[in-house]
N, C-alpha and C positions, 0 to 999 in steps of 0.2 A: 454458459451464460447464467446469471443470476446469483453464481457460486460465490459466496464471503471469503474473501482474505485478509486474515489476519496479519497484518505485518510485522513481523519481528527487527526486519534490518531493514532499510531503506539505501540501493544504491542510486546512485545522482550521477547525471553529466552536468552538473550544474558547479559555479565557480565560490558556492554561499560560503562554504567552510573559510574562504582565503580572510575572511573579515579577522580569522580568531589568530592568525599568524603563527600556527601549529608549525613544528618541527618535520612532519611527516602527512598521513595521508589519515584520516577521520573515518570511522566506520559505525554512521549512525545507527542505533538501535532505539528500540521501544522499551519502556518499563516492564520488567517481567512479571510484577503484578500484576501490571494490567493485562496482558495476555496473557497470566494464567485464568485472570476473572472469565474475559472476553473466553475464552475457551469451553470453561466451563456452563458459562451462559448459551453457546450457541449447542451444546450437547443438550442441555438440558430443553431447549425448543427445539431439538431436534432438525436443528440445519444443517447444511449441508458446508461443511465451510475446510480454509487449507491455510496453516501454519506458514511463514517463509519470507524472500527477501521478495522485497518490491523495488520499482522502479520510480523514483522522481526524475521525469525529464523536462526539461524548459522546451524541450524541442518533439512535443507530444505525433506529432504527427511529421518524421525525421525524413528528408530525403533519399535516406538510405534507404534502398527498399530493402537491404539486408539486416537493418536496425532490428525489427522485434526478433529473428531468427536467433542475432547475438547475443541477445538478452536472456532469451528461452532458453538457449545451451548452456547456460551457469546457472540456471534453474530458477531465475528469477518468474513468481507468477503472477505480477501483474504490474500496468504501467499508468503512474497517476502525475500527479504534476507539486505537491506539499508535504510529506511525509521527512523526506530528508531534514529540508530547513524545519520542520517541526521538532524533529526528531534532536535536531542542532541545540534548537534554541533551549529546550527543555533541560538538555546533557548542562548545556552553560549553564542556566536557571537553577540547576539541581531540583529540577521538578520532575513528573511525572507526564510522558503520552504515548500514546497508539493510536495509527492509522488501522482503522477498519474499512475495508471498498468492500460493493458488490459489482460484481464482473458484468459490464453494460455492453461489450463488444467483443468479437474475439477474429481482428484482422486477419490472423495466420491461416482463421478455418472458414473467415469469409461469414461471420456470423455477428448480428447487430441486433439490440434491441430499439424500439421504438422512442421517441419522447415522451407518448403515453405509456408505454410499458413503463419507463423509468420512473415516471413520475405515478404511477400506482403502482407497481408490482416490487418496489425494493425500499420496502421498510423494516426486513429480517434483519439488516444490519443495523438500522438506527434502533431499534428493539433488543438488541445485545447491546448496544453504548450505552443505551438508558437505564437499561439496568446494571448496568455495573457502575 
């Protein structure tokens, strides 16, 4: 709990890519400037934070109760709901983004923060966006 992840790739069960009528299969990613900033940043405030492929699901909370297990095994380390389609929109745009989360829950170990935790205890991460 608490841990910042930096997202480099963003995998999706979501259907946004079919808008752009691609040949094949889309593998959004993040600006690598920006996570090399965003890296940089959290070393230097000395947080505690993890590189890697994140999860956009439309279907945040999956009836599968084998859902986050799958996701876990391909090393994915966290699961948010915007990243992908960010991540999309930006690649189109030829612009620049990165999703940065901090870890609010962790269903596999049975581990949850509060609404007051959240809402005081995770400004580590908005503290690296802001400054980069």
């Amino acid at each position: 709990l608490r841990d910042i992840v930096i997202g480099i790739g963003a995998c999706t069960n979501s259907n946004f890519v079919s808008q752009y009528n691609l040949p094949g299969s889309f593998a959004p990613i993040a600006s690598y400037s920006l996570v090399e900033k965003a890296v940089a940043q959290a070393k230097t405030l000395g947080v505690k934070y993890w590189v890697g492929n994140i999860l956009s699901s439309d279907t945040f909370y999956d009836d599968d109760k084998e859902f986050l297990k799958k996701w876990a095994k391909m090393g994915v380390l966290a699961v948010e709901m915007e990243a992908a389609g960010l991540y999309m929109n930006a690649s189109r745009l030829g612009k620049n983004a990165l999703a940065i989360a901090t870890i609010s829950d962790c269903p596999l170990r049975g581990e949850f923060t509060t609404s007051q935790e959240r809402e005081q205890t995770f400004t580590q991460m908005m503290e690296i966006a802001l400054n980069i």
